[in-house]
C-alpha positions in Angstrom: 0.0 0.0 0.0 3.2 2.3 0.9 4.4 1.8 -2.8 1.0 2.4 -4.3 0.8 5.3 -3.1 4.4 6.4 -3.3 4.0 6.1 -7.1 0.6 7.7 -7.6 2.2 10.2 -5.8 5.6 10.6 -8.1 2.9 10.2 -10.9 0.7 13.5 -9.5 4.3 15.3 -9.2 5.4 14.5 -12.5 2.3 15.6 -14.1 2.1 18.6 -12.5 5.5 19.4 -13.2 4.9 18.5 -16.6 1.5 20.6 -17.1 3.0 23.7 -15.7 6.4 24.0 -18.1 4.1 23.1 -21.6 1.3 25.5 -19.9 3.7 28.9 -19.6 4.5 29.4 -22.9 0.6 29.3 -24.2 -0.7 31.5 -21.2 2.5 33.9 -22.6 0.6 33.3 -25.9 -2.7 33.6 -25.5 -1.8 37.1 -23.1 -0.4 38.2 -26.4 -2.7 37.2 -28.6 -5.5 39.1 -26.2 -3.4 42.3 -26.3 -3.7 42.1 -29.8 -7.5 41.4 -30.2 -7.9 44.4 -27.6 -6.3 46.8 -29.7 -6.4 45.6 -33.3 -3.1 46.4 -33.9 -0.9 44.1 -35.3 3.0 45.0 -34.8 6.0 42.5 -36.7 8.7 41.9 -35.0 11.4 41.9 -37.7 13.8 40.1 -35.0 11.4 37.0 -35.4 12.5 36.6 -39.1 13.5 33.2 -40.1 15.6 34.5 -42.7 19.5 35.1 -42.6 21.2 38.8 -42.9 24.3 37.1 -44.5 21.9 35.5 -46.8 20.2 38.6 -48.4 23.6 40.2 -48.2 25.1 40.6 -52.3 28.7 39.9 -52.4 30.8 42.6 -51.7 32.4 43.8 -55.3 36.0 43.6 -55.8 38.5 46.6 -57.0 39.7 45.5 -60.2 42.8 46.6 -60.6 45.5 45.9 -63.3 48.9 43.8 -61.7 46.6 42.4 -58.6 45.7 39.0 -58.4 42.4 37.2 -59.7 40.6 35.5 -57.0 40.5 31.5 -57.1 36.4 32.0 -56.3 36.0 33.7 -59.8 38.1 31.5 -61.8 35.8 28.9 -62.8 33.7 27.9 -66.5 31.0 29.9 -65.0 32.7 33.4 -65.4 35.1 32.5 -68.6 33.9 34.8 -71.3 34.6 34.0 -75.3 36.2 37.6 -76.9 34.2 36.7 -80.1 31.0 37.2 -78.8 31.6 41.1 -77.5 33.2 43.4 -79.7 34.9 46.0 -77.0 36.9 42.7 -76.2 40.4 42.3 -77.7 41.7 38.8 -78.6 43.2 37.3 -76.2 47.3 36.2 -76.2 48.9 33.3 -74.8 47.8 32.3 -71.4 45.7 35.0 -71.3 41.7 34.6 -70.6 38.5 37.3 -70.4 36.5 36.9 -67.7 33.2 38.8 -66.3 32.8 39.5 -62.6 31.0 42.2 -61.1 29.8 43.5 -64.6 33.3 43.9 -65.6 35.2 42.4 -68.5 39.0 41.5 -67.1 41.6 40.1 -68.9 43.9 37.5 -67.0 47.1 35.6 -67.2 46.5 31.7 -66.8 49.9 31.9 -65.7 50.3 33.6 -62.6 46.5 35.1 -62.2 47.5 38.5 -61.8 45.0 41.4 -63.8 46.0 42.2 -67.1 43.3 44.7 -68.3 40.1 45.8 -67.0 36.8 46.9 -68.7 34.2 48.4 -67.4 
């Protein structure tokens, strides 16, 4: 009998231990949510946004300048331009490719990556 009701009364704790944590956060909630239906005002809170600041940032735009290196991030197919197909572009020598960046046109020796020429 001293067990039996040494459990029911862990059980009783537990559940009211239990109750009372899940319970704050909706009375919170529904205190809110009455503040709001008193005054039919609804405010956003931009702090609750699930979306990243880095995320809607743009990528901060280089300084092209001629005799500084070409970053590796900017060296792929993706930014490889073909001289043929714009006409302010000259043709390129040997070891030397046009790439677009930034809007820019820049000219760059395969070689050593450093900035030959720079279009705007």
């Amino acid at each position: 009998m001293k067990k039996i009701m040494s459990a029911i009364a862990l059980a009783v704790s537990t559940a009211v231990i239990a109750s009372t944590s899940f319970a704050a956060p909706n009375e919170a909630h529904q205190a809110h949510s009455m503040h709001r239906s008193n005054h039919q005002t609804v405010v956003k809170h931009p702090a609750l946004s699930h979306t990243k600041p880095a995320a809607t940032k743009k990528q901060a735009q280089h300084n092209w300048k001629v005799g500084h290196q070409y970053p590796n991030q900017y060296r792929s197919t993706n930014y490889k331009v073909d001289y043929k197909h714009n006409k302010k572009l000259t043709k390129p020598g040997h070891n030397q490719q046009w790439y677009k960046a930034d809007g820019k046109y820049i000219l760059v020796n395969t070689a050593n990556h450093s900035i030959i020429k720079v279009i705007h």
